[in-house]
TORKEVEX-530036 format. One line per field, with one value per residue (C-alpha): residue in one letter; x, y, z; chain. Coordinates in steps of 0.25 Angstrom, whole numbers. Example, Ala and Ser with C-alpha at 12.3 -4.5 7.8 and 13.67 -1.06 7.14 Angstrom:
// TORKEVEX-530036
residu: c(A, S);
east: c(49, 55);
north: c(-18, -4);
up: c(31, 29);
chaine: c(A, A);
//
This chain:
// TORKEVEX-530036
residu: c(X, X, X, X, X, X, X, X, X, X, X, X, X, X, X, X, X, X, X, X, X, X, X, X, X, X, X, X, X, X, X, X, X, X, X, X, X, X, X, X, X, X, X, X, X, X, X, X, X, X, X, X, X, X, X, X, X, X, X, X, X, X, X, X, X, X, X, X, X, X, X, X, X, X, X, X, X, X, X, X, X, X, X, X, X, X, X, X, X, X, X, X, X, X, X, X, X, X, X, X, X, X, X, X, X, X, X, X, X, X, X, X, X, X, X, X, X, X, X, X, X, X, X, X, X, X, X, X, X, X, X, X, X, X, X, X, X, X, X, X, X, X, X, X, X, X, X, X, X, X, X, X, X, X, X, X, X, X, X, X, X, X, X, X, X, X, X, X, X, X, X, X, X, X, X, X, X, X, X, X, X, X, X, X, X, X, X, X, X, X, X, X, X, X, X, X, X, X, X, X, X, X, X, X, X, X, X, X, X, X, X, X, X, X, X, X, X, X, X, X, X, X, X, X, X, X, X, X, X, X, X, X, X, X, X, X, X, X, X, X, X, X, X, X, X, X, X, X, X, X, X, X, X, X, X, X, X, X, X, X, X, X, X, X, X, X, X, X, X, X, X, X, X, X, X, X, X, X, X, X, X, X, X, X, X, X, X, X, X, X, X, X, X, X, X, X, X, X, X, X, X, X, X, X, X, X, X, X, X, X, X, X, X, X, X, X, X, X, X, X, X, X, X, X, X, X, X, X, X, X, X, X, X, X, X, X, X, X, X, X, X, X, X, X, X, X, X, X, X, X, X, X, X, X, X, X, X, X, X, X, X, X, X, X, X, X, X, X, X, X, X, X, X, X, X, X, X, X, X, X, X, X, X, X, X, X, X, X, X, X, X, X, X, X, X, X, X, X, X, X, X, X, X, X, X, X, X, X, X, X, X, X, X, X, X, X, X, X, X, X, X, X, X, X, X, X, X, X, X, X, X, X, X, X, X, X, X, X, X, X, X, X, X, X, X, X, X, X, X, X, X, X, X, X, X, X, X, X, X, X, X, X, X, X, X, X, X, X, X, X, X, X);
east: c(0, 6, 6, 4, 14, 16, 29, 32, 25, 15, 18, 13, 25, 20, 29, 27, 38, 35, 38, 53, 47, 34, 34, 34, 19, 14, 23, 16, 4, 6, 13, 1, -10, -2, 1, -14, -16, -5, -10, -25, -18, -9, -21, -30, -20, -15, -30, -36, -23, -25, -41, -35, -26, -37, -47, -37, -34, -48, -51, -41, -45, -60, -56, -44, -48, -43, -41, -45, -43, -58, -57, -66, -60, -63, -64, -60, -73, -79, -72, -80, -92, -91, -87, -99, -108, -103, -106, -121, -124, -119, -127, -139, -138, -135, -147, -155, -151, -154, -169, -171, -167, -176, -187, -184, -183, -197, -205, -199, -205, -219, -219, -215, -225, -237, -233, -235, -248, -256, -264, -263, -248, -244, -235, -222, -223, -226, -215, -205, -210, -208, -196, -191, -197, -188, -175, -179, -181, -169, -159, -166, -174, -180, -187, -191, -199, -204, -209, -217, -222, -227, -235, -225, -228, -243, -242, -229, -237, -249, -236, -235, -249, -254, -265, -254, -241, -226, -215, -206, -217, -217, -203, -202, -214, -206, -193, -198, -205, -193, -185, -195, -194, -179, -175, -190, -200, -212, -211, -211, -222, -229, -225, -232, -245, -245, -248, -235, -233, -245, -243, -231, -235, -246, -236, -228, -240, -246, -233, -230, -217, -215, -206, -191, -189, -202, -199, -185, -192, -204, -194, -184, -198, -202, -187, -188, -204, -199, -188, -199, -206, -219, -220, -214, -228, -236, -226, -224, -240, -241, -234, -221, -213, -221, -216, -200, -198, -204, -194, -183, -183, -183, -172, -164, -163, -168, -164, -152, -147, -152, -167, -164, -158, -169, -177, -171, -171, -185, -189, -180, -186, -199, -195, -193, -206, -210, -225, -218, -209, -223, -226, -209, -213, -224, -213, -202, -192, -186, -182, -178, -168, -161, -159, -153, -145, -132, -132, -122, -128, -142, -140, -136, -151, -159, -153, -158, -173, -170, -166, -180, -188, -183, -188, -201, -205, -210, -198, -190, -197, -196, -181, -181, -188, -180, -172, -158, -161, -150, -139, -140, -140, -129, -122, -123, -118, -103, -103, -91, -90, -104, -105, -121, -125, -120, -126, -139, -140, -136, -147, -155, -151, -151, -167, -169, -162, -168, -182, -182, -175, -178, -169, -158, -158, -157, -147, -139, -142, -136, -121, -123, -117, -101, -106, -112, -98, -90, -98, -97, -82, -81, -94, -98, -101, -117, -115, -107, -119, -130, -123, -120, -135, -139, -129, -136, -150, -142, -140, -153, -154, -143, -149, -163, -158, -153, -164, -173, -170, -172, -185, -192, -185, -188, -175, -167, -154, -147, -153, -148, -134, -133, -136, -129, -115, -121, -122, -107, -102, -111, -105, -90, -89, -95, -84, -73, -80, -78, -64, -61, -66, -61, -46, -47, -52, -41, -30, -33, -33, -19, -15, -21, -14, 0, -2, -5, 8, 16, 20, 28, 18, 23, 15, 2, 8, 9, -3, -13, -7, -10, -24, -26, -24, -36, -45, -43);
north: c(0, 13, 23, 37, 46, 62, 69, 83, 88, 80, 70, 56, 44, 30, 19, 4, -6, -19, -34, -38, -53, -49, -53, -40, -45, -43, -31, -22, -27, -23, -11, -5, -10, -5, 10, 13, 9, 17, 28, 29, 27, 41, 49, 44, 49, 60, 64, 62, 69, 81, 82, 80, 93, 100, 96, 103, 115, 118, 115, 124, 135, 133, 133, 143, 155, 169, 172, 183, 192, 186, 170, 168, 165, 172, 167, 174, 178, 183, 198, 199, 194, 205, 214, 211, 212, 227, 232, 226, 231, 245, 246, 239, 251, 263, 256, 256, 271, 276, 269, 276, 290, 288, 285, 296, 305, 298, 304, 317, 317, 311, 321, 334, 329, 327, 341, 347, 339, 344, 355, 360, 362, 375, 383, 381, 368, 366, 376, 367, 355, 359, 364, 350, 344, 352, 348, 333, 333, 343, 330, 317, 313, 301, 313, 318, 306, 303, 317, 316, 303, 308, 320, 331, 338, 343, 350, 356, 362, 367, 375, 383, 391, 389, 398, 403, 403, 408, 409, 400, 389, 392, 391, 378, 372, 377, 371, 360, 357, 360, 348, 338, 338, 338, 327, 320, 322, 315, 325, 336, 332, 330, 345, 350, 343, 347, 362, 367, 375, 382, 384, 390, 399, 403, 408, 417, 421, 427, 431, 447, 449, 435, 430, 428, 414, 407, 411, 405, 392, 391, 395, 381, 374, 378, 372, 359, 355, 360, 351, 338, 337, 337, 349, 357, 360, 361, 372, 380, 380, 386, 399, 395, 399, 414, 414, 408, 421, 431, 424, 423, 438, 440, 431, 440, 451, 445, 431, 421, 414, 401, 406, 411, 399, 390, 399, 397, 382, 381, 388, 379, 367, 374, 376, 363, 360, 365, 371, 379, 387, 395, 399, 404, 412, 418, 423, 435, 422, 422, 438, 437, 423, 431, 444, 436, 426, 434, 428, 419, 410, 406, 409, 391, 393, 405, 397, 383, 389, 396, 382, 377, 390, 390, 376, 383, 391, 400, 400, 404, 416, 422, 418, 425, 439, 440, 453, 450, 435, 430, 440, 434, 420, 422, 428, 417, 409, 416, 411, 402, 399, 393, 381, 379, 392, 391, 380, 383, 397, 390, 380, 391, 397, 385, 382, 396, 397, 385, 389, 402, 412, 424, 419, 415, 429, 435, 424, 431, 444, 442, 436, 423, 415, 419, 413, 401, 399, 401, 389, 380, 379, 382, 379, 366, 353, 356, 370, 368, 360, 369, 382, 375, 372, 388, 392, 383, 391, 403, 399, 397, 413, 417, 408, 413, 429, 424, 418, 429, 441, 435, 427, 440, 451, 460, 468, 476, 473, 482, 477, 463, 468, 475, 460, 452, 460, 458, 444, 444, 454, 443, 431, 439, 438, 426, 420, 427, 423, 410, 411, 415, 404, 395, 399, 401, 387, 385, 390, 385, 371, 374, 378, 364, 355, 363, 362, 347, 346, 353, 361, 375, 387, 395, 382, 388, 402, 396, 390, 402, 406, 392, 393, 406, 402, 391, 402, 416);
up: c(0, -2, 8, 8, 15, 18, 18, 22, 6, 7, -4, -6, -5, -13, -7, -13, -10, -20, -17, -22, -25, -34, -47, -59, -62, -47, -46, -57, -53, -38, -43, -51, -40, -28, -35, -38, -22, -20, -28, -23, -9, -12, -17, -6, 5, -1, -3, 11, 17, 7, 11, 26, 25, 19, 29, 38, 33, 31, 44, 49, 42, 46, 62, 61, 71, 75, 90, 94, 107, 112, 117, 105, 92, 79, 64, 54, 47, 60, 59, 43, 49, 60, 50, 42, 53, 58, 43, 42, 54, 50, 37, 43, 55, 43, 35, 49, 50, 35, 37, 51, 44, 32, 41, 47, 35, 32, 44, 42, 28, 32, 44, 34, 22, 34, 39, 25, 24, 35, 36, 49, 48, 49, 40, 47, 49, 33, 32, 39, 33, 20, 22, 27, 16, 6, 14, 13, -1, -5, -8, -4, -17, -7, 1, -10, -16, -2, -1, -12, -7, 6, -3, 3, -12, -10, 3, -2, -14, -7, 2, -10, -7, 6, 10, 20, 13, 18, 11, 18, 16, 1, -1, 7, -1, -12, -11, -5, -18, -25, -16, -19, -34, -36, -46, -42, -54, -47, -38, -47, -55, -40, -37, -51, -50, -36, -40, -36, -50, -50, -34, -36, -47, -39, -27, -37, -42, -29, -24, -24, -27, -29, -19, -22, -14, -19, -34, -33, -26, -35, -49, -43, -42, -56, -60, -54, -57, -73, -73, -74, -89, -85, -76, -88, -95, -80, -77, -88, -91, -76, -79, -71, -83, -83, -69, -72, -81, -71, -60, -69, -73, -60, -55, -62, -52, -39, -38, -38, -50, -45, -47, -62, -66, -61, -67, -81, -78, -75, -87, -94, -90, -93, -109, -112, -112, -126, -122, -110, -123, -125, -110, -109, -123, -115, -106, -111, -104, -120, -121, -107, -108, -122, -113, -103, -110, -110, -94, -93, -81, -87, -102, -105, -98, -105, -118, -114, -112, -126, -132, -128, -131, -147, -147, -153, -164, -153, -146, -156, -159, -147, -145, -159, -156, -144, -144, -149, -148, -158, -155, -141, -145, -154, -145, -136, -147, -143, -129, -133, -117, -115, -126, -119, -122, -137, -140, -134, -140, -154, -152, -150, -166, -171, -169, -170, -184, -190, -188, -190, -203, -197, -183, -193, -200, -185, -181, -193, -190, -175, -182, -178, -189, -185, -172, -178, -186, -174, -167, -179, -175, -161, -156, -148, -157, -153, -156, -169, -174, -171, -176, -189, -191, -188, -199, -209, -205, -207, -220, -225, -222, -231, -242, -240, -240, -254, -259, -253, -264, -277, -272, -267, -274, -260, -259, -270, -277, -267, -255, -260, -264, -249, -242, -251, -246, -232, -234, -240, -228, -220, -227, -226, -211, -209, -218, -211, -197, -201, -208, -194, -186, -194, -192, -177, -177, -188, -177, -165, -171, -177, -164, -157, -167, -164, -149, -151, -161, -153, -165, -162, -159, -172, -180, -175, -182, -195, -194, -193, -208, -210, -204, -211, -225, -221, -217, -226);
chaine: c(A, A, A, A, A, A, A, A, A, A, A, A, A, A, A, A, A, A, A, A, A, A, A, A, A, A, A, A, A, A, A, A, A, A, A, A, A, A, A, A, A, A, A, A, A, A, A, A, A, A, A, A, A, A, A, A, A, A, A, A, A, A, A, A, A, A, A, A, A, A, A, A, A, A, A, A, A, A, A, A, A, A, A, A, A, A, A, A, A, A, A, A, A, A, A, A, A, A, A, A, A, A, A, A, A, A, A, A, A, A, A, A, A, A, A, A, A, A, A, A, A, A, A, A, A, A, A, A, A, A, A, A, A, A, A, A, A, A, A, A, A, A, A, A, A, A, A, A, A, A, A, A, A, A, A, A, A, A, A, A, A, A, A, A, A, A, A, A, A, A, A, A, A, A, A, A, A, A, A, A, A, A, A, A, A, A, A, A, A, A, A, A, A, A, A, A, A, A, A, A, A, A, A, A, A, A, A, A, A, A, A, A, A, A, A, A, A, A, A, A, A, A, A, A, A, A, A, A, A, A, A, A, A, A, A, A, A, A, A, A, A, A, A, A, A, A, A, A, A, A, A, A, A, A, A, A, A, A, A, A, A, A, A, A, A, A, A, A, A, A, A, A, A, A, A, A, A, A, A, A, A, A, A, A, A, A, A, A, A, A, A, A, A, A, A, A, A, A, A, A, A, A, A, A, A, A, A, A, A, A, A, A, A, A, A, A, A, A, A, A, A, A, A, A, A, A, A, A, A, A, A, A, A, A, A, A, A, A, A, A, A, A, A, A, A, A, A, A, A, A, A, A, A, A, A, A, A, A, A, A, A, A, A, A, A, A, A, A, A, A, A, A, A, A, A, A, A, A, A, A, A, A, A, A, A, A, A, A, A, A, A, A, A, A, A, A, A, A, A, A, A, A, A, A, A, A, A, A, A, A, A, A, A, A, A, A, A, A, A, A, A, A, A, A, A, A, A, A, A, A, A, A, A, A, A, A, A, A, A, A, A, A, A, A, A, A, A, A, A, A, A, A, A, A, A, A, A, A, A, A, A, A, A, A, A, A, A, A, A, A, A, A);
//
């Protein structure tokens, strides 16, 4: 039998002595039957011994401990359970703590919202509650929705006109109003049909002189109820923008810039809605935004409502019988420092010149076709685009002012004569308007390639002859 042996490593040691007297026959036949045994013997120990040793170590792993300074012993995993625990309990205690402060937070709405509600409340108290009711809904839009839920809207309204109103209790109410429907169109829409434009309308109304603080409340009212689509028609049918303009020409002397530009925006807002354009005509709100244009903190804003105001025939008429409409406008076109403006204002001409030949004649009479060729190479992409088209609609008057003397035969010979040198002197300038542009923008590319190059600086001498050749 072979017997199975360990060693320092751990190897196996096959030992098989044969009989000296067997014959060759029984000894190959013993040596092949005796080494399978022996083998099967080898694999068996060495397999039972490896499964023994493994045994072990697991074990020992299983029941190794930690001492600690207790008479207890610690495992190992017991400091992450402890650790796992701590933080639970933690965020269970902050979970605990937000829950308790938004109930909290809860009562106080349902104890401000009964306030307002009731009747036999008096005027301080409603005073105070909506004051508390415009600090909870400044910057928590959760407030807000829940507001509205538990009806804070309706009471809120009705403060507007009580049989006994005070100022502090309108302006609360007002900017209360105004809280609840930021960035919250449900609430805005609840605000309109509650009654609050007419409301608010009515206070202005009745209100002599009107008071400075509740204008400026009721105009950021106006701004944030305009901003929703469907309130556009509702305010702008209600005579608010009647009252925008009044406001707004008085803003200019007695209020902040704050109050002007949310009145521009508001009436913005307003002109969007194309069956408001015919109530703002009503107004003089066109002559007064071309008169004020040359203002350099609300003109990106006069131009915006222009751009909605040309949109229609009606529109355009009025921008076009204002006094010295299109010299201000391509004016506006040389504001190189405000890239908004001028492609607002270009926008602007370019409906106006498309729709309308006796606008191009007085866009041509104003000089604005050097300013037109000055924008096709200067101007923005956007602004390049439109003045390119305004220039083909100028060029259907010239071809028209040709047409016109033979077909009619109206003027005389030398009346003809006298405009065709016009038109040459005309034409004359224009040319040399554009020669002119065309090498300045010659040079100062010259003078970008040589910096690029790093070519000597007396390249860019040689260059201008180079560029003037091109040109003249």
């Amino acid at each position: 039998m072979a017997k199975c042996h360990r060693n320092n490593v751990d190897p196996l040691i096959l030992h098989h002595i044969p009989s000296a007297s067997s014959s060759s026959t029984s000894v190959n036949s013993f040596s092949r039957s005796t080494f399978r045994r022996m083998i099967l013997d080898a694999i068996s120990c060495g397999g039972s011994s490896r499964y023994r040793r493994e045994l072990r170590e697991d074990e020992a792993k299983t029941h190794f401990t930690k001492p600690t300074s207790g008479p207890k012993a610690e495992t190992f995993g017991g400091d992450d359970l402890v650790m796992k625990s701590e933080k639970l309990g933690d965020l269970l205690n902050l979970t605990g703590a937000e829950n308790t402060k938004k109930e909290e937070t809860l009562e106080i709405m349902k104890r401000v919202v009964k306030d307002l509600q009731a009747e036999e409340t008096d005027g301080e108290k409603k005073v105070a509650a909506a004051s508390e009711v415009r600090l909870l809904a400044k910057d928590d839009t959760e407030a807000r929705v829940t507001l509205a839920m538990l009806g804070v809207i309706p009471p809120l309204v009705s403060m507007i006109d009580d049989d006994s109103p005070t100022e502090h209790a309108q302006i609360a109410s007002l900017y209360a109003l105004l809280n609840l429907g930021i960035g919250n169109d449900m609430n805005k829409e609840a605000i309109v049909k509650a009654g609050a434009v007419h409301k608010m309308l009515k206070l202005i109304e009745s209100s002599t002189p009107p008071n400075q603080a509740i204008s400026e409340a009721i105009v950021a009212n106006f701004l944030g109820l305009s901003a929703l689509d469907s309130n556009k028609p509702i305010i702008g049918s209600s005579g608010a923008i009647i009252f925008l303009v009044k406001t707004l020409k008085s803003f200019e002397e007695t209020s902040s810039s704050q109050a002007r530009e949310d009145a521009l925006r508001a009436l913005y807002n307003l002109s969007i809605h194309n069956q408001n354009i015919s109530f703002i005509l009503q107004t003089d709100l066109v002559p007064f935004l071309m008169n004020t244009l040359g203002d350099m903190g609300v003109s990106e804003r006069i131009l915006s409502i222009l751009t909605n105001v040309v949109s229609v025939a009606e529109g355009r008429k009025a921008v076009g019988e204002a006094v010295e409409a299109f010299p201000i406008l391509v004016d506006v076109l040389n504001w190189n420092d405000s890239e908004k403006c001028q492609e607002k204002a270009v926008y602007i001409l370019m409906l106006m010149a498309h729709k309308g030949y006796g606008d191009r004649r007085a866009m041509i009479e104003a000089g604005i076709e050097s300013s037109l060729l000055e924008l096709t190479l200067v101007g923005s992409p956007l602004v390049q685009r439109r003045a390119s088209r305004i220039l083909e609609s100028l060029r259907a008057v010239d071809k028209g002012k040709q047409v016109s003397a033979p077909l009619y035969g109206i003027t005389s010979s030398s009346s003809s004569l006298s405009r065709e040198r016009n038109h040459e002197i005309r034409m004359t300038d224009e040319r040399r308007a554009v020669k002119q542009l065309v090498q300045q923008s010659l040079q100062s590319n010259m003078k970008r390639i040589v910096k690029r190059a790093n070519l000597p600086q007396d390249f860019v001498t040689t260059s201008q002859y180079f560029t003037k050749s091109l040109t003249f």
